[in-house]
C-alpha positions as CSV (number, residue, x, y, z in Angstrom):
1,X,-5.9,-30.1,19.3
2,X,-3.7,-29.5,22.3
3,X,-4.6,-26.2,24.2
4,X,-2.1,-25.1,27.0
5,X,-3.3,-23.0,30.0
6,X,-0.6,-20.6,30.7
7,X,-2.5,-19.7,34.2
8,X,-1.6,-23.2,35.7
9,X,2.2,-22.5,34.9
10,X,3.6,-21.4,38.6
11,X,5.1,-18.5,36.6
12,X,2.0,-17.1,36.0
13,X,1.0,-13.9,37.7
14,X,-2.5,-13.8,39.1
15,X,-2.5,-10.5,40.4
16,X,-1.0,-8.8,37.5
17,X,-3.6,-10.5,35.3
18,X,-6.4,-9.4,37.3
19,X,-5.1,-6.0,37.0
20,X,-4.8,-6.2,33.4
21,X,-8.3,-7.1,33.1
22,X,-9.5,-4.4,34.9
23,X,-7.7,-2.1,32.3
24,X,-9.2,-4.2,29.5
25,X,-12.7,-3.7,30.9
26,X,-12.9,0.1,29.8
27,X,-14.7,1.1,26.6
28,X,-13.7,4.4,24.6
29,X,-17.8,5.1,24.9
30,X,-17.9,4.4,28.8
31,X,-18.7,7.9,31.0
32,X,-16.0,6.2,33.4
33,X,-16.6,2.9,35.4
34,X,-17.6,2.3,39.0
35,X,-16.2,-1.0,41.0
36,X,-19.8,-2.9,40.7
37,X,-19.6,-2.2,36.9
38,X,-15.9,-3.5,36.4
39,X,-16.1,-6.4,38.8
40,X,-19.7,-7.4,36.5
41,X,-17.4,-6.7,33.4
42,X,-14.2,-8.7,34.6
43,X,-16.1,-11.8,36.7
44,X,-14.1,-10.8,39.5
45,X,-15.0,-10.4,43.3
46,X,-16.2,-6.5,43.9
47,X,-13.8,-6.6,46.7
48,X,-11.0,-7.8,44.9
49,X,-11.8,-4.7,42.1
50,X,-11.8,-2.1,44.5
51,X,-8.1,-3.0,45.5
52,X,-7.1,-2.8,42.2
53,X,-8.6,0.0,41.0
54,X,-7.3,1.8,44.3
55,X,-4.1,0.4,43.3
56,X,-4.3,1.2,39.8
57,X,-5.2,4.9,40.9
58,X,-2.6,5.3,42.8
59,X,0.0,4.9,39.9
60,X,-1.7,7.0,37.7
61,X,-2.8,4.1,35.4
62,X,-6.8,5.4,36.9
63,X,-8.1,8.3,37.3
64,X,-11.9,9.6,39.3
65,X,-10.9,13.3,39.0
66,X,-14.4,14.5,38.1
67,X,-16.4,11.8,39.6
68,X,-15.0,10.3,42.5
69,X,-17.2,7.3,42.1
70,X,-16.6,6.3,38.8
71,X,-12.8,5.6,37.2
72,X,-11.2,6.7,33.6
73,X,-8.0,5.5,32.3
74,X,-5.4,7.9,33.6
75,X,-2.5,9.5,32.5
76,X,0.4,6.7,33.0
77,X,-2.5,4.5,30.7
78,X,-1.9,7.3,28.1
79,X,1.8,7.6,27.9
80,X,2.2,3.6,28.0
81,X,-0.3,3.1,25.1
82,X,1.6,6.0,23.4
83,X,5.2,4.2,23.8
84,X,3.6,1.3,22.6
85,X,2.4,2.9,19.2
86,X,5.8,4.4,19.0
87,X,7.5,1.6,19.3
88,X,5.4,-0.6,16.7
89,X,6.7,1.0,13.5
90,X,4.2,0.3,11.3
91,X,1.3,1.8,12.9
92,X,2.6,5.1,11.8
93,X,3.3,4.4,8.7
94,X,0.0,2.8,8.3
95,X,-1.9,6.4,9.3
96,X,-1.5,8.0,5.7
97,X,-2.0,5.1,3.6
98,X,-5.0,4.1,5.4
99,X,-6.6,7.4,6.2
100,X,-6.1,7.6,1.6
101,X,-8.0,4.3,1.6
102,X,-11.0,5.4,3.9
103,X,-11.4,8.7,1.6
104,X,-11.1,7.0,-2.2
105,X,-13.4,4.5,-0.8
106,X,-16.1,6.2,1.7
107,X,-15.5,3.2,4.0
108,X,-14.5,3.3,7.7
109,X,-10.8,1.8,7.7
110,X,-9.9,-0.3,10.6
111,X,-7.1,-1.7,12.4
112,X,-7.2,-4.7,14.7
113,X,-5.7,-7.4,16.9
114,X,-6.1,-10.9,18.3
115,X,-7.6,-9.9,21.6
116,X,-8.2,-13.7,23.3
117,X,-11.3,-14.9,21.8
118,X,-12.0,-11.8,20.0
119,X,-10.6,-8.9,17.5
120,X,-9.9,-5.9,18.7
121,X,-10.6,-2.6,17.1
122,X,-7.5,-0.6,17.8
123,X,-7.3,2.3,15.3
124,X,-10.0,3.3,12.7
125,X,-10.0,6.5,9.7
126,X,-12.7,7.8,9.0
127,X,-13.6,9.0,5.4
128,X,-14.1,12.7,5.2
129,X,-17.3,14.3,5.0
130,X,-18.7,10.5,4.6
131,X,-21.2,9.3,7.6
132,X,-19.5,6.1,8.2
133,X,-20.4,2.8,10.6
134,X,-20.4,3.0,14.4
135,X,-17.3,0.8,15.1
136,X,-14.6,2.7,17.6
137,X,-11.5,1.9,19.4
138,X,-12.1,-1.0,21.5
139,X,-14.6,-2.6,19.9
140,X,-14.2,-6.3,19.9
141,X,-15.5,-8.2,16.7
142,X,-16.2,-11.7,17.3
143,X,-14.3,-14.4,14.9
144,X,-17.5,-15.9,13.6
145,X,-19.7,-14.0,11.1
146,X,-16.7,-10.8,10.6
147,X,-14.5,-10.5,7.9
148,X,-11.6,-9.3,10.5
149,X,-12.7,-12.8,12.5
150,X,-12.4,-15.0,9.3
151,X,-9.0,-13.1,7.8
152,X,-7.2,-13.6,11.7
153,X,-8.4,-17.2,11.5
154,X,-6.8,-17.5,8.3
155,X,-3.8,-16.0,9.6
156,X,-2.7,-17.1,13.2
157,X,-0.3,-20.2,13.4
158,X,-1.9,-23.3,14.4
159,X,-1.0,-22.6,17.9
160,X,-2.3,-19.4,17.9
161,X,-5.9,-20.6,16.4
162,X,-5.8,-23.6,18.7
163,X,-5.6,-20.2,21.6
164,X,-8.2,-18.3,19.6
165,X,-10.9,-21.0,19.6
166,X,-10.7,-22.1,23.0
167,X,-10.5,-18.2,24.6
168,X,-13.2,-18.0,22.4
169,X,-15.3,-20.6,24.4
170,X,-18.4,-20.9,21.9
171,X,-18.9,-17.5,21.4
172,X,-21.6,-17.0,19.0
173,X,-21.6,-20.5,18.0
174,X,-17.7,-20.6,17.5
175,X,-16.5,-24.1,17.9
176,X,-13.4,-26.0,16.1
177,X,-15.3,-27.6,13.2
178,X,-16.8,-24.1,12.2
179,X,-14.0,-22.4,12.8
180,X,-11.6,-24.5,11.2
181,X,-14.6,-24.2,8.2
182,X,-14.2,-20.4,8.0
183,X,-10.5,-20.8,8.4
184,X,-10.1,-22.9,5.2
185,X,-12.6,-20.2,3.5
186,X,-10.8,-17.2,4.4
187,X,-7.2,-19.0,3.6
188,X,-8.4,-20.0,0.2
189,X,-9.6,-16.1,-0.4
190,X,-6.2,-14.9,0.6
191,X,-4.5,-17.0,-2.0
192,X,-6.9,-16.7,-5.2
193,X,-8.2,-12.8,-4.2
194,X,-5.7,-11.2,-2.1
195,X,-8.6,-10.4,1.0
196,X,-11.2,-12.1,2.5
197,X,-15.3,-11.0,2.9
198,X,-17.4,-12.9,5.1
199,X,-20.3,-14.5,4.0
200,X,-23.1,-12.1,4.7
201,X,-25.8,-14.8,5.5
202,X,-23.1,-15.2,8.6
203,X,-22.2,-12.0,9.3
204,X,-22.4,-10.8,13.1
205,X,-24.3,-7.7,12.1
206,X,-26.3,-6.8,9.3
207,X,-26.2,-3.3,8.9
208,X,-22.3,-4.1,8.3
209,X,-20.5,-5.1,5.1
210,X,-16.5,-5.7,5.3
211,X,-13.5,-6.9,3.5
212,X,-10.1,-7.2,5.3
213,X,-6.3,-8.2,5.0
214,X,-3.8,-9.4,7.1
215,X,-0.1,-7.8,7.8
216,X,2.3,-9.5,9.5
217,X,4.4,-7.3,11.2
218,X,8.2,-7.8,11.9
219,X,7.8,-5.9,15.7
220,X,4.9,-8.6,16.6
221,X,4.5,-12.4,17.0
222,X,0.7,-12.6,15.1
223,X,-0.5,-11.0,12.2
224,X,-2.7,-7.8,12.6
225,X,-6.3,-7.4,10.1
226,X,-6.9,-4.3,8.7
227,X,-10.3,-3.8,7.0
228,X,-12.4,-1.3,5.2
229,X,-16.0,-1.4,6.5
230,X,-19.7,0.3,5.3
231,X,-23.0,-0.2,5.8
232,X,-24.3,-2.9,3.2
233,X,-26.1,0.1,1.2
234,X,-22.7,1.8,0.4
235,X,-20.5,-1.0,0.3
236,X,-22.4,-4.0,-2.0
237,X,-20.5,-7.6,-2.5
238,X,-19.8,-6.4,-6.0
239,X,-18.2,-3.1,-4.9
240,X,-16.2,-5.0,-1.6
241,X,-14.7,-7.9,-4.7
242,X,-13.7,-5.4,-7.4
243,X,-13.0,-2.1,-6.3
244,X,-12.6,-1.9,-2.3
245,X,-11.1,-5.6,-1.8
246,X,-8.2,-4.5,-4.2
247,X,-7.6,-1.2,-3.0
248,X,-7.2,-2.3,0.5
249,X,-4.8,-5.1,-0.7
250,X,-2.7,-2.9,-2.8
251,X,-2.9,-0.4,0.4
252,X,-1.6,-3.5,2.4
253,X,1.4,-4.2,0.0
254,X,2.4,-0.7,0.4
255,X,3.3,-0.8,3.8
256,X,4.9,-4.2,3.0
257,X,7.1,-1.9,1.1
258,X,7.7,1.0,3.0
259,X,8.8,-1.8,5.9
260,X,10.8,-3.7,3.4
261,X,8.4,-6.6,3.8
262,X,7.2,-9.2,1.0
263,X,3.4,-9.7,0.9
264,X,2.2,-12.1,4.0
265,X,0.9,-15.1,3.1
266,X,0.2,-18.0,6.0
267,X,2.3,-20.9,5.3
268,X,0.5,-23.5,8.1
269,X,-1.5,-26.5,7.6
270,X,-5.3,-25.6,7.7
C-alpha cells in the first residue's frame, strides 16, 4: 500500500496547518479552551499555541470575550462554517428528510465525514419527545467497532482508505488486515442490504447500536455516512435489519433524487 505524506511536499503549509488544528481541537461541549489545553489537544509547543490563538483572535476566527483566559470559536468561525453549509447543497436538503427519519424511528440521526483517522459527527436530529444517545457535533467515531467507521471504509477509494488507515495510526487496534476485514464486510452489506451494522461484539461502545449509509455527493470528493443511532435497548439487531436499516436507505435514495443522483454504490477493488 503506497501512503503519500502531503506534509513533505514543499507546497505544504506548516503554519496554516497548525492553525487549522488549533480550530479542530474545540468540542461543541468545551466551556472554552485555554493555550495549555489546546497545545495538550494539538501536540504542539504551548508557545507556538499562544501565537496562534492570538492570531486566530485577532481575525475573529477566536474569541475570550467572557473569560479572557479561555478561547471559543468566534464569529468569522461561524460565518465560514455557515458559507460552507450553504454551499454544500445537499446538507439542506438532507434537514427534512432526516429530521422525518429520527421521528418515525426514535433514533438519533447523524451526519458525518472522513475526518483523518476518524468520523466526524457533523450534524445530528434528534427524535422528538424521544431521550436519545449522547453523540453531538464534533464527535469523532473511530473506524473500528462503528457502523459510520465500517460504512466510510466501505466507501472511500482505495486512496482514500490507504489515507484513512495510516492517519488512523492503530487506533483502537485499527491496522490494514482488520481494516481491510471490515471493509470487505461493510462493502458486501452495501450490495446484498442496502446499509451496513457493525458487529456488536466489536462495537466501540456498548450502550450504542447503529446502522448507516453512504451518499456520495456531487459538491465533495469522498462519500459522507449518515446513520440512525439508539441505545441497544431501543434499537435491537432485528429492529436496525428490518425496519430502521430500510428506512434510512430509502431516506438515502431520496436525496439521491432530489439531487438528481442514482443510488452510490463503490465501484473499487476491496
Amino acid at each position: 500500500m503506497k501512503i503519500t505524506d502531503d506534509s513533505q511536499d514543499r507546497r505544504f503549509a506548516t503554519t496554516l496547518a497548525r492553525g487549522l488544528s488549533v480550530l479542530r481541537a474545540f468540542r461543541p461541549s468545551d466551556d472554552g479552551l485555554g493555550n495549555a489545553e489546546i497545545s495538550e489537544r494539538t501536540g504542539l509547543p504551548k508557545s507556538t499555541v499562544s501565537r496562534l490563538t492570538f492570531t486566530l483572535q485577532s481575525l475573529g476566527y477566536l474569541t475570550h470575550a467572557r473569560r479572557h483566559d479561555r478561547y471559543r470559536p468566534g464569529p468569522a468561525l461561524l460565518a465560514l462554517g455557515n458559507v460552507a453549509s450553504a454551499s454544500i447543497s445537499f446538507v439542506e436538503l438532507s434537514g427534512p428528510i432526516m429530521q422525518r427519519v429520527a421521528d418515525e424511528t426514535g433514533t438519533l440521526a447523524l451526519l458525518s465525514v472522513r475526518d483523518r483517522g476518524r468520523v466526524l459527527i457533523t450534524k445530528t436530529w434528534r427524535p422528538q419527545g424521544v431521550s436519545s444517545i449522547w453523540l453531538e457535533v464534533g464527535h469523532r467515531l473511530p473506524f473500528k467497532g462503528s457502523s459510520s467507521g465500517h460504512a466510510m471504509l466501505a466507501a472511500l477509494s482505495e486512496e482514500g482508505f490507504a489515507e484513512a488507515v495510516a492517519d488512523a495510526q492503530g487506533h483502537r487496534g485499527l491496522d490494514e488486515e482488520n481494516a481491510r476485514a471490515a471493509r470487505r464486510a461493510a462493502y458486501t452489506q452495501l450490495v446484498t442490504e442496502g446499509f451496513v451494522i457493525a458487529d456488536p461484539a466489536v462495537y466501540f461502545a456498548e450502550n450504542i447500536h447503529a446502522v448507516s449509509v453512504p451518499f456520495q455527493s456531487r459538491d465533495l470528493s469522498e462519500a459522507v455516512i449518515f446513520t440512525c443511532g439508539a441505545m441497544p435497548k431501543d434499537l435491537s439487531m432485528e429492529r436496525m435489519q428490518t425496519e430502521v436499516g430500510p428506512r434510512l436507505q430509502a431516506a438515502v435514495r431520496e436525496l439521491e433524487r432530489l439531487m438528481g443522483q442514482g443510488p452510490f454504490l463503490t465501484r473499487h477493488d476491496i
